[in-house]
mmCIF file of the N, C-alpha and C atoms, coordinates in Angstrom:
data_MODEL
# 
_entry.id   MODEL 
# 
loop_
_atom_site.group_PDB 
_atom_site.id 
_atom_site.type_symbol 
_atom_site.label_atom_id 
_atom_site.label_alt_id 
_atom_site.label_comp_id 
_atom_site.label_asym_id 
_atom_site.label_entity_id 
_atom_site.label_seq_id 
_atom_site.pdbx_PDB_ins_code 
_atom_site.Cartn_x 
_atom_site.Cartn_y 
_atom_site.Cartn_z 
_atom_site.occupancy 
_atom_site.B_iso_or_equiv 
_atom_site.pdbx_formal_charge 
_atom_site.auth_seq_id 
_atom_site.auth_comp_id 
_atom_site.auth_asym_id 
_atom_site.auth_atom_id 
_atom_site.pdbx_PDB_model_num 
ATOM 1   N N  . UNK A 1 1  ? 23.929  9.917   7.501   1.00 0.00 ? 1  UNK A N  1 
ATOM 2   C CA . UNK A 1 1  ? 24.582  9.315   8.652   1.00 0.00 ? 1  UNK A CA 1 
ATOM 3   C C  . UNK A 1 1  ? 23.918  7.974   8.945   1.00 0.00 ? 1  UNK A C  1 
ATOM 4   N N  . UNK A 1 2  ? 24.571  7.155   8.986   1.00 0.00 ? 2  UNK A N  1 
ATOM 5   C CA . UNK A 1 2  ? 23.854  5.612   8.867   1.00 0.00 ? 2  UNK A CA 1 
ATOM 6   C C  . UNK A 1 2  ? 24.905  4.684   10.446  1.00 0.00 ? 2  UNK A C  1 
ATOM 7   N N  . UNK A 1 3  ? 23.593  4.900   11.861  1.00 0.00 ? 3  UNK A N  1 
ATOM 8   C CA . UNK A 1 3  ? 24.115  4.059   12.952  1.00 0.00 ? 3  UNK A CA 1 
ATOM 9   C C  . UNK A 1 3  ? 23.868  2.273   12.255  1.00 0.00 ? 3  UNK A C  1 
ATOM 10  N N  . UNK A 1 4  ? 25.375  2.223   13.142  1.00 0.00 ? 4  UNK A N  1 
ATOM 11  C CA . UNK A 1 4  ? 24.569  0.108   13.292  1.00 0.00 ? 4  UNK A CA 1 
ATOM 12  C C  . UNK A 1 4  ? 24.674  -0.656  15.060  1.00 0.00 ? 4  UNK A C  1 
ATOM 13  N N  . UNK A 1 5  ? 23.225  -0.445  14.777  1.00 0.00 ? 5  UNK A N  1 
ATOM 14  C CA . UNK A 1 5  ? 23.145  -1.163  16.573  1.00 0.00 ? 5  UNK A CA 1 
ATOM 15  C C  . UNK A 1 5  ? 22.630  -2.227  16.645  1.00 0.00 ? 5  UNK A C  1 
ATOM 16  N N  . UNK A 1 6  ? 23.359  -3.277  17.524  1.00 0.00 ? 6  UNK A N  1 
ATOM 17  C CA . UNK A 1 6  ? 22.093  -4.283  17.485  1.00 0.00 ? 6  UNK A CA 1 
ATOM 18  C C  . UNK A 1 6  ? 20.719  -4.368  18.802  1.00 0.00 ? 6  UNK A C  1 
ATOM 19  N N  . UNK A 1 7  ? 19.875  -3.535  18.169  1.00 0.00 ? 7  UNK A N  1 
ATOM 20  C CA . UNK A 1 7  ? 18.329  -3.519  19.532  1.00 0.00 ? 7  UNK A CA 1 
ATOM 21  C C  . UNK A 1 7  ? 17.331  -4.407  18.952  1.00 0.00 ? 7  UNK A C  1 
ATOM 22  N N  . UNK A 1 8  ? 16.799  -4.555  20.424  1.00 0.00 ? 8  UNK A N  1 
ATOM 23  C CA . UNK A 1 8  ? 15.589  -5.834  20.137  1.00 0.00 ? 8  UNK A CA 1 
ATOM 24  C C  . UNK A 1 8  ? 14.742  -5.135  20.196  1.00 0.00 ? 8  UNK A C  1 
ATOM 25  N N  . UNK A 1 9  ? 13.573  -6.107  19.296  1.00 0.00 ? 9  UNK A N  1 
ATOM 26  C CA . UNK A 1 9  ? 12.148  -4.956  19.300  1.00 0.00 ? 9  UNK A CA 1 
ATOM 27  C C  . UNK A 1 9  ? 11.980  -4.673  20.685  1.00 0.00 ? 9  UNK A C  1 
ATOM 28  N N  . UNK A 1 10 ? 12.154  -5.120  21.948  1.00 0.00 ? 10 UNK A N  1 
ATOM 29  C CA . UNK A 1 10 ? 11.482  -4.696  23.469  1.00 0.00 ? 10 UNK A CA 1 
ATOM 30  C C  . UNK A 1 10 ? 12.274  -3.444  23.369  1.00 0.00 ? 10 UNK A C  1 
ATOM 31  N N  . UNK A 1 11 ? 13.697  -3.059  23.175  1.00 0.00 ? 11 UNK A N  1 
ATOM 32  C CA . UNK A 1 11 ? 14.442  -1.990  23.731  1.00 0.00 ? 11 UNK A CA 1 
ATOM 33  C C  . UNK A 1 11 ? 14.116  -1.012  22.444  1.00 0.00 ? 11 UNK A C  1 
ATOM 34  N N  . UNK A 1 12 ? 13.739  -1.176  21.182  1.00 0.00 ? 12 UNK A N  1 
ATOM 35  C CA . UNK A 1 12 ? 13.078  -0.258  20.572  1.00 0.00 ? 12 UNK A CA 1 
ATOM 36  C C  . UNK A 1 12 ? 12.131  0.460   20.610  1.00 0.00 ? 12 UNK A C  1 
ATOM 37  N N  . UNK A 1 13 ? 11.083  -0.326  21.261  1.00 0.00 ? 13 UNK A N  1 
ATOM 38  C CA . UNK A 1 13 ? 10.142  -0.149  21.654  1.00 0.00 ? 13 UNK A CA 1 
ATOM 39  C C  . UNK A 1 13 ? 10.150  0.633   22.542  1.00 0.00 ? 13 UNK A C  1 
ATOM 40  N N  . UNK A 1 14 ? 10.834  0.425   23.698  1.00 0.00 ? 14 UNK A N  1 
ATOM 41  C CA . UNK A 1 14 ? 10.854  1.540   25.241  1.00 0.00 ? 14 UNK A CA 1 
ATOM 42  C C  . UNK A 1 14 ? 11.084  2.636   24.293  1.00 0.00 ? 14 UNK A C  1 
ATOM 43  N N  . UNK A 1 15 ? 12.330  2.370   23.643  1.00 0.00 ? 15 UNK A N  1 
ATOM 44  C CA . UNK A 1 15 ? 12.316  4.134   22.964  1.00 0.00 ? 15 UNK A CA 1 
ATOM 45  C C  . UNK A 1 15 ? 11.765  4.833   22.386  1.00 0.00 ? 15 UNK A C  1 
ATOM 46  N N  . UNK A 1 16 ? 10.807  3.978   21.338  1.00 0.00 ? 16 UNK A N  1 
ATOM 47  C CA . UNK A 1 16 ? 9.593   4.822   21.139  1.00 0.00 ? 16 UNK A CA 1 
ATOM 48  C C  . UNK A 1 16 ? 8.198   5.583   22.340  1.00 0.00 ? 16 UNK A C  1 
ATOM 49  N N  . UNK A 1 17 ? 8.506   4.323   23.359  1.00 0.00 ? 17 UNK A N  1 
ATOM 50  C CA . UNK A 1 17 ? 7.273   4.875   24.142  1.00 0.00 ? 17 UNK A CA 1 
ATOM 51  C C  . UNK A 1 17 ? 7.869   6.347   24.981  1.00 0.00 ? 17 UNK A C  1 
ATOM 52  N N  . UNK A 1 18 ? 9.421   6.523   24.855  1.00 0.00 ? 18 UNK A N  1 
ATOM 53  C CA . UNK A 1 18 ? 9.464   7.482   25.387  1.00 0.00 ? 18 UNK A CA 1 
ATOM 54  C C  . UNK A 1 18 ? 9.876   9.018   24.842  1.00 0.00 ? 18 UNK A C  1 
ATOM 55  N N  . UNK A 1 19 ? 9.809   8.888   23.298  1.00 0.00 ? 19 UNK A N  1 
ATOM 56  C CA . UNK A 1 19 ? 9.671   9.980   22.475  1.00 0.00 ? 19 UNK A CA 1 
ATOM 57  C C  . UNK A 1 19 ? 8.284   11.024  22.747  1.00 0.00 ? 19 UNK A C  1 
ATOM 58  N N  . UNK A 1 20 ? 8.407   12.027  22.664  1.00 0.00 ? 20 UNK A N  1 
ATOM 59  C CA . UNK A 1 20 ? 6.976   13.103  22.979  1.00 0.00 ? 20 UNK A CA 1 
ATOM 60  C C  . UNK A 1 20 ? 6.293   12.625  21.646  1.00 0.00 ? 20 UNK A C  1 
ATOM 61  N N  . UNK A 1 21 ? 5.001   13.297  21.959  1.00 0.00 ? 21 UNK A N  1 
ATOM 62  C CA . UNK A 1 21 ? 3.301   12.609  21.127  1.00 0.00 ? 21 UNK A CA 1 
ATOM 63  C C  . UNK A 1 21 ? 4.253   12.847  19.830  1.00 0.00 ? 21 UNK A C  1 
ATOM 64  N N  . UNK A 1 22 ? 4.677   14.705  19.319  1.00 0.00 ? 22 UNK A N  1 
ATOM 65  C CA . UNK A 1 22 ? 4.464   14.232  17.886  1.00 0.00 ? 22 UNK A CA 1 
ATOM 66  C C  . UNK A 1 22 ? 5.516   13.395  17.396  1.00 0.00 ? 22 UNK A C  1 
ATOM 67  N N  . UNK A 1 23 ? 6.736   13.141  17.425  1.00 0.00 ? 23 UNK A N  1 
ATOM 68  C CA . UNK A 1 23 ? 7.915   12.525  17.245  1.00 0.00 ? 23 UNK A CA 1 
ATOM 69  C C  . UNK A 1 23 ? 7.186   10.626  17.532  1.00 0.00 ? 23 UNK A C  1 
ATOM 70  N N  . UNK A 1 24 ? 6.407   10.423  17.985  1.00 0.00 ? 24 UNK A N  1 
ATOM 71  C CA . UNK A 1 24 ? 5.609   9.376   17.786  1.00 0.00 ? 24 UNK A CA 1 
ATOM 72  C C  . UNK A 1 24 ? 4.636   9.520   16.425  1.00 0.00 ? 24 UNK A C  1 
ATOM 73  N N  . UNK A 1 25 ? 3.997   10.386  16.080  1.00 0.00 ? 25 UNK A N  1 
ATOM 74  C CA . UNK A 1 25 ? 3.023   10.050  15.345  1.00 0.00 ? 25 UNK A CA 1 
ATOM 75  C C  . UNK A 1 25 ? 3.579   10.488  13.834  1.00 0.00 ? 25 UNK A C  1 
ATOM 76  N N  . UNK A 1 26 ? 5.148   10.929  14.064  1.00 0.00 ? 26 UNK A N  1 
ATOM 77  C CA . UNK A 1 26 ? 6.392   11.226  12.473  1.00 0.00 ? 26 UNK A CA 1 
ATOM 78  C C  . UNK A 1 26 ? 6.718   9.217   11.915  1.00 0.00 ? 26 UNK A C  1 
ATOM 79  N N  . UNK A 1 27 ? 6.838   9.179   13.053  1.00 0.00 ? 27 UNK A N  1 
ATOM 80  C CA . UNK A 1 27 ? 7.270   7.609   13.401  1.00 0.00 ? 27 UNK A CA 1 
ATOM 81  C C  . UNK A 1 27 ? 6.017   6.695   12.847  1.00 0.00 ? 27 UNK A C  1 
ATOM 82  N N  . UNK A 1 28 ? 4.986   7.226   13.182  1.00 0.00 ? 28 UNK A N  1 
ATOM 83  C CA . UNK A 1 28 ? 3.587   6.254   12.838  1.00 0.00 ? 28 UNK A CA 1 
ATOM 84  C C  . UNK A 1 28 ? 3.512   6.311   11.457  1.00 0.00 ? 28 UNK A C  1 
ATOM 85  N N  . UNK A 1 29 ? 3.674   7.725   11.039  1.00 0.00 ? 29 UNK A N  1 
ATOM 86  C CA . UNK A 1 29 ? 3.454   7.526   9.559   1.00 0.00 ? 29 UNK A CA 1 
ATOM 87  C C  . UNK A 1 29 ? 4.452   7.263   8.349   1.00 0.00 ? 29 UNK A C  1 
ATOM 88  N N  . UNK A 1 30 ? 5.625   7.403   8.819   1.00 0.00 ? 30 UNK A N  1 
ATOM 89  C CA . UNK A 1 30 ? 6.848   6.738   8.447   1.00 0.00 ? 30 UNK A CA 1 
ATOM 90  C C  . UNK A 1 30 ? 6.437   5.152   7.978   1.00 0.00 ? 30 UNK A C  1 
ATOM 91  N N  . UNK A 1 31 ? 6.052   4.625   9.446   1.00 0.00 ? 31 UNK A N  1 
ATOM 92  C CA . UNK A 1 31 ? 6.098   3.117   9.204   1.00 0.00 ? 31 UNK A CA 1 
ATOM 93  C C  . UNK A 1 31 ? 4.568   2.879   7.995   1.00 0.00 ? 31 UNK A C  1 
ATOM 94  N N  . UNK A 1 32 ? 3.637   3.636   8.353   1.00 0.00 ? 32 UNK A N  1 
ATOM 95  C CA . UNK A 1 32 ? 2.297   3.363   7.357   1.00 0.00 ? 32 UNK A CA 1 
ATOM 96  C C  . UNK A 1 32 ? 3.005   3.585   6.210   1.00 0.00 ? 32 UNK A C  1 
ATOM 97  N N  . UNK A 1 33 ? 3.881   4.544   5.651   1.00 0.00 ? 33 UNK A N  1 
ATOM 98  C CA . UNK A 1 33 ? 4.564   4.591   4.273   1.00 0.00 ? 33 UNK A CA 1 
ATOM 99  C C  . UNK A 1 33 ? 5.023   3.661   3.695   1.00 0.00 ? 33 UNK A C  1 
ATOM 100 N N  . UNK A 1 34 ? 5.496   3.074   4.859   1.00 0.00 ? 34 UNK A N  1 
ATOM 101 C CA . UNK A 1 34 ? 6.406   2.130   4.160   1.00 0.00 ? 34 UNK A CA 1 
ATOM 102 C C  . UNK A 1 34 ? 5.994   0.427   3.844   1.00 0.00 ? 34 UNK A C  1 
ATOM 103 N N  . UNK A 1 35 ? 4.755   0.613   4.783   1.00 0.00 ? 35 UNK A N  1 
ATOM 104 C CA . UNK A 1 35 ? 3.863   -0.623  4.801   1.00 0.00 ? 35 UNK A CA 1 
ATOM 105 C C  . UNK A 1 35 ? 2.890   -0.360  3.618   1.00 0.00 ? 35 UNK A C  1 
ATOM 106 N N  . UNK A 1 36 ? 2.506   0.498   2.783   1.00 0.00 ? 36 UNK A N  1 
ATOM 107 C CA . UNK A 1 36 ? 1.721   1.035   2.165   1.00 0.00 ? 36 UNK A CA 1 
ATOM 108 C C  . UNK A 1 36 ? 2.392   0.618   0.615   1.00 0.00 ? 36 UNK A C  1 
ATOM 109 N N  . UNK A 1 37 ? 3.658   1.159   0.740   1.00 0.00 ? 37 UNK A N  1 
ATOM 110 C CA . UNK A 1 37 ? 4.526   1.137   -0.378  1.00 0.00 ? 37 UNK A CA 1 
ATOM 111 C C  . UNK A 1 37 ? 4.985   -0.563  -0.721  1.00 0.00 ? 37 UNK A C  1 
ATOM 112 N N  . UNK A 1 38 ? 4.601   -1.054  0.717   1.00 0.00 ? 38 UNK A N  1 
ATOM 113 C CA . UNK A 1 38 ? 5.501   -2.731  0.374   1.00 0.00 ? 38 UNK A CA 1 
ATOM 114 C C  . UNK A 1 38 ? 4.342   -3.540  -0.138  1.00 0.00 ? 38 UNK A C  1 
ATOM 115 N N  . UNK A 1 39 ? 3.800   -3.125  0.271   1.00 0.00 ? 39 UNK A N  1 
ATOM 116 C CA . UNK A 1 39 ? 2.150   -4.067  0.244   1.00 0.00 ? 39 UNK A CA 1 
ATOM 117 C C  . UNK A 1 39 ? 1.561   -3.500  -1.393  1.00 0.00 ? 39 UNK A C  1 
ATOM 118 N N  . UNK A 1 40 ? 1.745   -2.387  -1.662  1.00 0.00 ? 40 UNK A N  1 
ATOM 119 C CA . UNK A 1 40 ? 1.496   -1.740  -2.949  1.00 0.00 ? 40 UNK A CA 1 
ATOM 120 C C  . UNK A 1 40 ? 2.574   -2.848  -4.115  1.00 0.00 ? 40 UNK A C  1 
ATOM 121 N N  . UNK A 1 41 ? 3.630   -2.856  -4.004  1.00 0.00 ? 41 UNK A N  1 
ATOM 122 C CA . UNK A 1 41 ? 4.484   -3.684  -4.465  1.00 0.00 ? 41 UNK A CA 1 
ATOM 123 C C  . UNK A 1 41 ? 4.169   -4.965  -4.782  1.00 0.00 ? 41 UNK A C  1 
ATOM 124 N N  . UNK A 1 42 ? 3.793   -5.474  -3.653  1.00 0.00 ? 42 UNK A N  1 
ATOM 125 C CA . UNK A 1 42 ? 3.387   -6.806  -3.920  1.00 0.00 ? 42 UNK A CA 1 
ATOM 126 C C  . UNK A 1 42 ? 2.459   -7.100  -4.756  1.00 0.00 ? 42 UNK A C  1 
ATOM 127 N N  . UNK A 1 43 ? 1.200   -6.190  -4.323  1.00 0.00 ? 43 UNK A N  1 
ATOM 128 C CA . UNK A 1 43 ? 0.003   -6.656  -5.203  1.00 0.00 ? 43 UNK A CA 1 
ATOM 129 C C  . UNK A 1 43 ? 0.165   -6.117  -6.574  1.00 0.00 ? 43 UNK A C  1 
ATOM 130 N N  . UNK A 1 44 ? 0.730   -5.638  -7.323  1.00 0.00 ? 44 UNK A N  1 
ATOM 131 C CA . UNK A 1 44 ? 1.596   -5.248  -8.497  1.00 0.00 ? 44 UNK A CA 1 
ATOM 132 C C  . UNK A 1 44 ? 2.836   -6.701  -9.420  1.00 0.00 ? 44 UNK A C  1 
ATOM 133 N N  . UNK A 1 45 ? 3.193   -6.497  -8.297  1.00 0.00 ? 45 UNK A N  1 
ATOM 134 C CA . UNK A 1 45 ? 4.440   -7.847  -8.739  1.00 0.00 ? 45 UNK A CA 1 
ATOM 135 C C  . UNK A 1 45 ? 3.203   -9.673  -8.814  1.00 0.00 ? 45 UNK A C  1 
ATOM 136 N N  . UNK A 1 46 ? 2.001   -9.508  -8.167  1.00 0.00 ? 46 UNK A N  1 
ATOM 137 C CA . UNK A 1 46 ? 1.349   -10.778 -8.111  1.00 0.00 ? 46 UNK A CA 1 
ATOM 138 C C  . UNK A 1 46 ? 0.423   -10.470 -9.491  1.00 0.00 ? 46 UNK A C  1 
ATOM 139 N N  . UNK A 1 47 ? 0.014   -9.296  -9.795  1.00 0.00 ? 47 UNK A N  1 
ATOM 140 C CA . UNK A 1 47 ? -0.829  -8.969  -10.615 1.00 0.00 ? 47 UNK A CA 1 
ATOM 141 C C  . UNK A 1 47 ? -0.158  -9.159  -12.037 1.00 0.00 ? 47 UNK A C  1 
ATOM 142 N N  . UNK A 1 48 ? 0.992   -9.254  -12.065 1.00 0.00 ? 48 UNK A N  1 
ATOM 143 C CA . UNK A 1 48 ? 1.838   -8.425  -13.461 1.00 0.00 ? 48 UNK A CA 1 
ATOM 144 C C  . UNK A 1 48 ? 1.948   -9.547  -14.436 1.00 0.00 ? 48 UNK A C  1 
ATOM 145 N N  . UNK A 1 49 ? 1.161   -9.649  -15.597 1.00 0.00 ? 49 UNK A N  1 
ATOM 146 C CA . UNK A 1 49 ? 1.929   -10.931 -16.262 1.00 0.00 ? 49 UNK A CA 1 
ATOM 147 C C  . UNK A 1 49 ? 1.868   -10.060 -17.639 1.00 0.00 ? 49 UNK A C  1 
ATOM 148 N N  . UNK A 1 50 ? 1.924   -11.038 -19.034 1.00 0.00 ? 50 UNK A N  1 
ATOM 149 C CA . UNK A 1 50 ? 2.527   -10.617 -19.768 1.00 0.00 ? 50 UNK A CA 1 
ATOM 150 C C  . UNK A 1 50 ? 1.305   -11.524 -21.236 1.00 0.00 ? 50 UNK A C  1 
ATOM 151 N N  . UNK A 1 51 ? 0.605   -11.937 -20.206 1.00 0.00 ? 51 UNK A N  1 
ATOM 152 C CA . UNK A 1 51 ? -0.829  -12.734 -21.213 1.00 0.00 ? 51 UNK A CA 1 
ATOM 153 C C  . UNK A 1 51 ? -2.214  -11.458 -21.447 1.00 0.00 ? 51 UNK A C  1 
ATOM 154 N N  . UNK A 1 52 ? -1.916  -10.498 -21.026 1.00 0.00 ? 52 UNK A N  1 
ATOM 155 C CA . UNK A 1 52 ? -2.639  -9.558  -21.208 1.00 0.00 ? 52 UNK A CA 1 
ATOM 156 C C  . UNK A 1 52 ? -2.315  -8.870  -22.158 1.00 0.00 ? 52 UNK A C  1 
ATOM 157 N N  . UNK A 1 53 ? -3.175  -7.919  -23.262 1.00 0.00 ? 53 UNK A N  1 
ATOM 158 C CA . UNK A 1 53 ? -2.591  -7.055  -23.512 1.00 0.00 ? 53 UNK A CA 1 
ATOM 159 C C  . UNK A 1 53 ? -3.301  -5.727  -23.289 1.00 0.00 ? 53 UNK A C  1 
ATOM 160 N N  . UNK A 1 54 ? -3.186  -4.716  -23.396 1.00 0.00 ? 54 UNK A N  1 
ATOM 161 C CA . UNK A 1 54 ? -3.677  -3.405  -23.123 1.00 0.00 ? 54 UNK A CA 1 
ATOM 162 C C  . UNK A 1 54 ? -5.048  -3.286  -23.841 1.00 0.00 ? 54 UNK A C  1 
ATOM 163 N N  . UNK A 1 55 ? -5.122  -3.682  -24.767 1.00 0.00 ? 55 UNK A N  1 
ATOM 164 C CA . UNK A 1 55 ? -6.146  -3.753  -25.674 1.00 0.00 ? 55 UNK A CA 1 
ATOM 165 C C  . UNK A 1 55 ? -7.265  -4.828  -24.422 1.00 0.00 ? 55 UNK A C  1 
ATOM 166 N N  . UNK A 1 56 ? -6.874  -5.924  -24.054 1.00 0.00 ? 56 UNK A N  1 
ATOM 167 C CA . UNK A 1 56 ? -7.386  -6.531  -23.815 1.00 0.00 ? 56 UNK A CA 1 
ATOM 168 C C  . UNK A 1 56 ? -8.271  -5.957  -22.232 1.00 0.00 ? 56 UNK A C  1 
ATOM 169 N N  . UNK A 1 57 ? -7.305  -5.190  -21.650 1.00 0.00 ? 57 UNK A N  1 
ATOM 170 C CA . UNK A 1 57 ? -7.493  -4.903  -20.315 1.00 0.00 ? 57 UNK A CA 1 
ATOM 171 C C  . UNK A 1 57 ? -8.370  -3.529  -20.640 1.00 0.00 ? 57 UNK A C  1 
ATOM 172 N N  . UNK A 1 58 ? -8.539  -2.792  -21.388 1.00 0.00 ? 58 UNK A N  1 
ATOM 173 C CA . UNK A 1 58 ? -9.373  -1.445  -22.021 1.00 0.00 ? 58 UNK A CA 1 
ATOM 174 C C  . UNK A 1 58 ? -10.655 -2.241  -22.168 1.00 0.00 ? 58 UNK A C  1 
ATOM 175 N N  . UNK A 1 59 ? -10.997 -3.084  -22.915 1.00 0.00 ? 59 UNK A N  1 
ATOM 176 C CA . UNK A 1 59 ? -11.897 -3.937  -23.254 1.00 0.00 ? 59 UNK A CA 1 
ATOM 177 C C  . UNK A 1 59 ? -12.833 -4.174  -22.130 1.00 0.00 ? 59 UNK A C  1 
ATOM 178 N N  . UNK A 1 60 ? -12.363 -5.203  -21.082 1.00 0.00 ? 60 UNK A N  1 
ATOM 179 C CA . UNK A 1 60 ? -13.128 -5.549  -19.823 1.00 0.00 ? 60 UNK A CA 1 
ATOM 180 C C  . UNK A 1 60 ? -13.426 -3.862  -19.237 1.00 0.00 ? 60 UNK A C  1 
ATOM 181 N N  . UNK A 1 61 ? -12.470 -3.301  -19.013 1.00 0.00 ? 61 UNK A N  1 
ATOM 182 C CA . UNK A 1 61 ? -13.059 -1.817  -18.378 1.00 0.00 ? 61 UNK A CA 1 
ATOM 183 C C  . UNK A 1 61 ? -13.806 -1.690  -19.097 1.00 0.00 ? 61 UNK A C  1 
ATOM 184 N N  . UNK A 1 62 ? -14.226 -1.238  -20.418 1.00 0.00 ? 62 UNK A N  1 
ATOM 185 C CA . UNK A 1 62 ? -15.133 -0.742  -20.934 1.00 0.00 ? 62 UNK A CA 1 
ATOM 186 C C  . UNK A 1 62 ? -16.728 -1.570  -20.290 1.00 0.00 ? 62 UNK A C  1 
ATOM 187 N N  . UNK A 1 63 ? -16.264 -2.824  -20.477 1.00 0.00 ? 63 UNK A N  1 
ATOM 188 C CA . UNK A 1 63 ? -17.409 -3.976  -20.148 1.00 0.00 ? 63 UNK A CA 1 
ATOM 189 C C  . UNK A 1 63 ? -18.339 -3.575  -18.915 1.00 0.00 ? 63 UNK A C  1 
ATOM 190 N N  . UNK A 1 64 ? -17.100 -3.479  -18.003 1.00 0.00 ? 64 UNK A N  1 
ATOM 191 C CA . UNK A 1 64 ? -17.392 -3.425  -16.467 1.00 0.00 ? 64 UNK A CA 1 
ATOM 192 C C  . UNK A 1 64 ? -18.045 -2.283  -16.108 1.00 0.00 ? 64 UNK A C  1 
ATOM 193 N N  . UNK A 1 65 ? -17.632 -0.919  -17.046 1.00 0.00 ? 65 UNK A N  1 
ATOM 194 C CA . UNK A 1 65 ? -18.246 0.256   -16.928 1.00 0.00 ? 65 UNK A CA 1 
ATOM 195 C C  . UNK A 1 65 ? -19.771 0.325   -17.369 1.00 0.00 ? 65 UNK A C  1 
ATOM 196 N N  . UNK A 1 66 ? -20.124 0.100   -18.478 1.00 0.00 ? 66 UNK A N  1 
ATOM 197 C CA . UNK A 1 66 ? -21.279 -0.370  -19.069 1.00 0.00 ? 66 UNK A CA 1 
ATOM 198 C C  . UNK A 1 66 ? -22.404 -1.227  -18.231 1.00 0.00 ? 66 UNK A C  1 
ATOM 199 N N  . UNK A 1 67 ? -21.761 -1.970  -17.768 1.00 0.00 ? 67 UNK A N  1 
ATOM 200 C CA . UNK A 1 67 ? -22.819 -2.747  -16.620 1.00 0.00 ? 67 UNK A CA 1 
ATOM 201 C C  . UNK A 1 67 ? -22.929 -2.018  -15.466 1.00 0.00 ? 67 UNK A C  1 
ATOM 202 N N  . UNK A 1 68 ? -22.061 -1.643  -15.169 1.00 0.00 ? 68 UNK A N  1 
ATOM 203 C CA . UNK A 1 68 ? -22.203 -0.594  -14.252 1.00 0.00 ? 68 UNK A CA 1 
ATOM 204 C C  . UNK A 1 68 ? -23.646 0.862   -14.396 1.00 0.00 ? 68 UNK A C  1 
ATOM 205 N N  . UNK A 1 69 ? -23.375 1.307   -15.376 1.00 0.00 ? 69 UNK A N  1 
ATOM 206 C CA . UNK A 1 69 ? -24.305 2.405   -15.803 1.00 0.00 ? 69 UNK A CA 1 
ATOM 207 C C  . UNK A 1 69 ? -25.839 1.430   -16.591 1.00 0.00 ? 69 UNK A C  1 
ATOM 208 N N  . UNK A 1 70 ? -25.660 0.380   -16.856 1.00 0.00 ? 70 UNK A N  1 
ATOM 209 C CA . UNK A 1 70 ? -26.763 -0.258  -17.056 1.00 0.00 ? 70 UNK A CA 1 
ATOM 210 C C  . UNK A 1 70 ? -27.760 -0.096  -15.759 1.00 0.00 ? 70 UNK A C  1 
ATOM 211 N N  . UNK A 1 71 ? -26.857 -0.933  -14.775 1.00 0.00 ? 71 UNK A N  1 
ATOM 212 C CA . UNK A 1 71 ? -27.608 -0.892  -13.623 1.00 0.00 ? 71 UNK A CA 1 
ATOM 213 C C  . UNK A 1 71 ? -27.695 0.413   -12.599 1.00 0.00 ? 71 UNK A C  1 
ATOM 214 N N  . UNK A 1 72 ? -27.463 1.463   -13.105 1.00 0.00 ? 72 UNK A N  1 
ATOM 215 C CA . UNK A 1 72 ? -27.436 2.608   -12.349 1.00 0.00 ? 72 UNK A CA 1 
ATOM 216 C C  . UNK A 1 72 ? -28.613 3.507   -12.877 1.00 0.00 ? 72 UNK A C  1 
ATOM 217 N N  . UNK A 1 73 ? -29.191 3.213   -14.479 1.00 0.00 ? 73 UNK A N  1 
ATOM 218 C CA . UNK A 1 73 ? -30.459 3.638   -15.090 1.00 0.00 ? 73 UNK A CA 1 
ATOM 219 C C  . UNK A 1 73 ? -30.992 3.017   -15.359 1.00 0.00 ? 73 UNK A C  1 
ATOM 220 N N  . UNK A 1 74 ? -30.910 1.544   -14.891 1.00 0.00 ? 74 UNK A N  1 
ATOM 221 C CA . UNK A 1 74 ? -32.313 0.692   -15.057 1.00 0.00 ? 74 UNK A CA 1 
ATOM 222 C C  . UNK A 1 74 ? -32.781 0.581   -13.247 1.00 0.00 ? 74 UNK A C  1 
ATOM 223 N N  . UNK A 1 75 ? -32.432 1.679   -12.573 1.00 0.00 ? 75 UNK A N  1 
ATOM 224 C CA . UNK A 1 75 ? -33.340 1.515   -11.129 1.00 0.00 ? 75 UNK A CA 1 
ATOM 225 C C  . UNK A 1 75 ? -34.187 2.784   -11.266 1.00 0.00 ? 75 UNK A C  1 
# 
């Protein structure tokens, strides 16, 4: 079922402030989902090129791991 209204964030807003606690906090994490998922997106779509190759990106992990455990048994 898909409404079309036109509300402004102020009159959205009243309506959230007047939903009970949990029907607020369905709502809170709704929106963290979806901010989570967009923002996940992005840094994916900025990251993504095509000058890498898998080989190449295994490589530095390996690197990064190694220094890592270097300095975790040389203290």
């Amino acid at each position: 079922m898909e409404a079309n209204m036109n509300l402004s964030f102020s009159q959205i807003l009243e309506l959230v402030r007047n939903l009970p606690g949990e029907q607020k906090i369905k709502i809170s994490q709704e929106l963290e989902r979806e901010t989570i998922s967009s923002k996940l997106t992005e840094l994916l779509t900025a990251f993504r090129t095509d000058k890498l190759t898998m080989d190449e990106i295994t490589e530095e992990v390996e690197e990064v791991r190694q220094d890592l455990y270097d300095k975790r048994t040389s203290n």
